[in-house]
N, C-alpha and C positions, 0 to 999 in steps of 0.2 A: 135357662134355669135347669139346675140337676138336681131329679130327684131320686129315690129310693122306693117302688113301689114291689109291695112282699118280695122285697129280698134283687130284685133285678133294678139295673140303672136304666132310666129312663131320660134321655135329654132332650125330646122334644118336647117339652113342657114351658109353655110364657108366661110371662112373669105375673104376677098376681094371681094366680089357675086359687078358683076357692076348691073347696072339698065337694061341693055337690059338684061343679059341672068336670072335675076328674072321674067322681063316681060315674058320673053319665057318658063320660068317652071309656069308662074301661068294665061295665055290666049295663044290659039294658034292666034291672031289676033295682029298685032302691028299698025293696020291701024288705023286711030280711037282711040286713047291711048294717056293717058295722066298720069305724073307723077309727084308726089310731095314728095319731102324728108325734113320732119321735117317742111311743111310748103312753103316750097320752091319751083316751079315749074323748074324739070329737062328739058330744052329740049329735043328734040328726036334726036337732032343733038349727043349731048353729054352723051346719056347714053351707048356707050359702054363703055367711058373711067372715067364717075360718079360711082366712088366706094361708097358701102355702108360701115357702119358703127354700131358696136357694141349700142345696145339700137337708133337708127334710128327710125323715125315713117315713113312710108311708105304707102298714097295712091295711089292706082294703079285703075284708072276710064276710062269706056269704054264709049262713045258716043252709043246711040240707039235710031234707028228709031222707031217713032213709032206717033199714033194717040187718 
């Protein structure tokens, strides 16, 4: 499966990957996280059971403090 994750191709991704356990191979942090699939903001409620999808765009944005 080929995805799209912030902007870079990614193809080692199997088929059914939901949104939590990509979140967990690509930040050790789920606190602070936000997701959007193809434009769409995933909740955080729903991403164990939000399957991804063959050609998907996938941003994955972390919240940072700072000054």
């Amino acid at each position: 499966m080929r995805l799209t994750v912030n902007g870079r191709e990614l193809l080692e991704a199997g088929d059914g990957l939901s949104v939590a356990t990509l979140v967990e191979r690509l930040t050790e942090a789920r606190r602070g996280v936000a997701v959007a699939v193809n434009g769409t903001v995933v909740p955080r409620s729903t991403w164990d059971q939000a399957r991804l999808a063959d050609g998907d765009a996938v941003e994955v944005l972390t919240a940072a403090q700072g000054g």
